[in-house]
N, C-alpha and C positions, 0 to 999 in steps of 0.2 A: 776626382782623385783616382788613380791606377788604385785597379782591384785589390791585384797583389798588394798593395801598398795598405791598402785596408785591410786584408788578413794580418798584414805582418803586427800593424799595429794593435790589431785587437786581440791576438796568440802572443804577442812580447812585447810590447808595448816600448817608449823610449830605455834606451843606454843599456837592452838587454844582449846579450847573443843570438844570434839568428844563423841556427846553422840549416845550410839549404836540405840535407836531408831526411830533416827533419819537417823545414816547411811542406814539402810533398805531401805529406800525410796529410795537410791541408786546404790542398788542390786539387783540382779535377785538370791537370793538364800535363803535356808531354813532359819529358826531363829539358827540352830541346825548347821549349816554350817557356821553361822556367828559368834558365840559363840569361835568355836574350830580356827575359822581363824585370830579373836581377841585376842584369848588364847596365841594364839604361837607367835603371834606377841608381847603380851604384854610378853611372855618370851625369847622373843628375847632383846627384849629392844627397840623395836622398836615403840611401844604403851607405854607409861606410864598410869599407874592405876591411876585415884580421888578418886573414890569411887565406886562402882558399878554400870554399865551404861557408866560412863565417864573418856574418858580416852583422850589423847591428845600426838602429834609427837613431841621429843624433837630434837632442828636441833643437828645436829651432831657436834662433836669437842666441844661442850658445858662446857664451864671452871668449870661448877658443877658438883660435885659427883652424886649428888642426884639432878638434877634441877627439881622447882616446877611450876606448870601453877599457875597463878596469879587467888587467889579463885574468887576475885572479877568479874572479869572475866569471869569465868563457872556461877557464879550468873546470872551477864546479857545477858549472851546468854543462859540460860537456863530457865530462866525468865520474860527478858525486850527485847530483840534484837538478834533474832538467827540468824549466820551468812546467809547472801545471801535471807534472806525473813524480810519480814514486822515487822512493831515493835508490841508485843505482851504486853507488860507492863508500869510500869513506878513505878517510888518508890515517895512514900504520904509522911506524917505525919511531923514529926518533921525534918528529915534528908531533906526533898524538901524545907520545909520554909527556912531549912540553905543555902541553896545552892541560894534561893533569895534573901538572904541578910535580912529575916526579923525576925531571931535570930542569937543568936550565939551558943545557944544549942544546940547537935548534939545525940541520941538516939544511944545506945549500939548493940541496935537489930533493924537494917532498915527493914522497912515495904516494902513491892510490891505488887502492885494489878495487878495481872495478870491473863491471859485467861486461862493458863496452871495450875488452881487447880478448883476442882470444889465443895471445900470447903469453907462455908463462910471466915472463918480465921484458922489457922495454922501454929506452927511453923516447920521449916529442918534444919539442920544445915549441913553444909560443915568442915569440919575438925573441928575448935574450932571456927569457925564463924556460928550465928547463926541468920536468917532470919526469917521474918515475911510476910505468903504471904495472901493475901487476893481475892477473887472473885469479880471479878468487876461488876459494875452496870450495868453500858453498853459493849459491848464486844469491847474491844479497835482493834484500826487499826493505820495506818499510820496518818490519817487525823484528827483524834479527842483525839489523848492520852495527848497532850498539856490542851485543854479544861477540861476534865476528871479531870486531876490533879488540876486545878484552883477550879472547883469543889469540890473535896474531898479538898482542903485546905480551902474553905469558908465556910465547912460544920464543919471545927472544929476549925475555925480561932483562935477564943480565946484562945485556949490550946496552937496551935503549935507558934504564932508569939509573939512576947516581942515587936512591935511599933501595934500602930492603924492602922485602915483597911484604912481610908485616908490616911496617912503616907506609905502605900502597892500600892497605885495605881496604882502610874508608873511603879515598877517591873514587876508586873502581866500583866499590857498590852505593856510592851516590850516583856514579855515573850511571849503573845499569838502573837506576828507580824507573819505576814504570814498564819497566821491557814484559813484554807478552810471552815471551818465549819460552814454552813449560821445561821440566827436566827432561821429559822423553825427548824433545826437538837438542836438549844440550849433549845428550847423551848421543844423538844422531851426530851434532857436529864435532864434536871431539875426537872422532874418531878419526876423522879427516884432518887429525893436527897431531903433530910432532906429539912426542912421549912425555915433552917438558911443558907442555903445554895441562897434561893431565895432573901433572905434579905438582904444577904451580894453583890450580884449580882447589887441588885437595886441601895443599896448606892452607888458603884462604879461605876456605869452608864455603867455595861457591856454589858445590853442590846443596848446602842446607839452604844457602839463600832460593835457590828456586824447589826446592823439596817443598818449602814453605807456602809455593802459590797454589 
């Protein structure tokens, strides 16, 4: 079995994304050695192609002609949660209020504020899906992308939610249970968010929730 072939499997195993600049970090070999050893693999059929950079193992005996890795999928590992390391992202706007129940509206083009551009805003598209990535405020980790996102949603509350920010409260602080992040670390990132952001904070008495830890 090709070497490479064995890394790929035992760092992302089958129907994962496999983006090549990432395998590097895995390798002891040129860019130019990695290139031609993904080539022939990917014309073996043993790499399938996404798009350039990404490609991923299809398991074998697979009942599809053509089977495809789930786009959504190389999105979040390519943007919010790369396999086997820390979470790098999180998706904002309209698409997170749905997800807490505080619309029912769902946005065509989801947003992600991630570490991995280091343009304000921009869009990429993955085959006919097309994303929205943005440069975050603070640089997210495991510990604070919970927070962050409450954040960016109280900085545009009015727009993205259809009930009142009272009507929001319980969601929001079930969603933060568990979060590590003391008041000193809030009182750091608030500062780097809009003035409606501090506002929205206050009404909900976010501050007492972490005063509390």
């Amino acid at each position: 079995m090709n070497k490479i072939y064995e890394v790929i499997l035992k760092e992302y195993g089958f129907d994962e994304p496999v983006f090549t600049k990432d395998l590097k970090n895995h390798l002891n070999i040129s860019d130019e050695a990695l290139r031609q050893n993904v080539k022939r693999l990917s014309d073996k059929g043993d790499l399938i192609k996404v798009r350039n950079g990404i490609y991923y193992v299809p398991r074998a005996g697979s009942v599809f002609k053509n089977p495809r890795v789930n786009i959504d999928k190389v999105i979040r590992r390519r943007y919010i949660k790369p396999i086997n390391k820390n979470v790098i992202g999180y998706i904002s706007g309209t698409n997170f209020a749905n997800q807490l129940g505080l619309t029912l509206q769902t946005a065509s083009v989801t947003t992600i504020v991630t570490n991995e551009t280091g343009r304000p805003e921009h869009k990429v598209t993955f085959g006919k899906k097309e994303v929205k990535l943005k440069k975050p405020r603070i640089k997210i980790n495991d510990q604070n992308y919970k927070l962050l996102q409450i954040l960016d949603l109280l900085s545009e509350y009015d727009r993205v939610s259809e009930i009142p920010l009272k009507n929001s409260i319980g969601f929001i602080k079930k969603y933060l249970q568990g979060s590590t992040v003391t008041i000193s670390e809030l009182n750091q990132y608030i500062k780097k968010y809009p003035r409606k952001a501090l506002e929205n904070s206050i009404e909900m008495e976010l501050y007492n929730e972490f005063a509390r830890k």
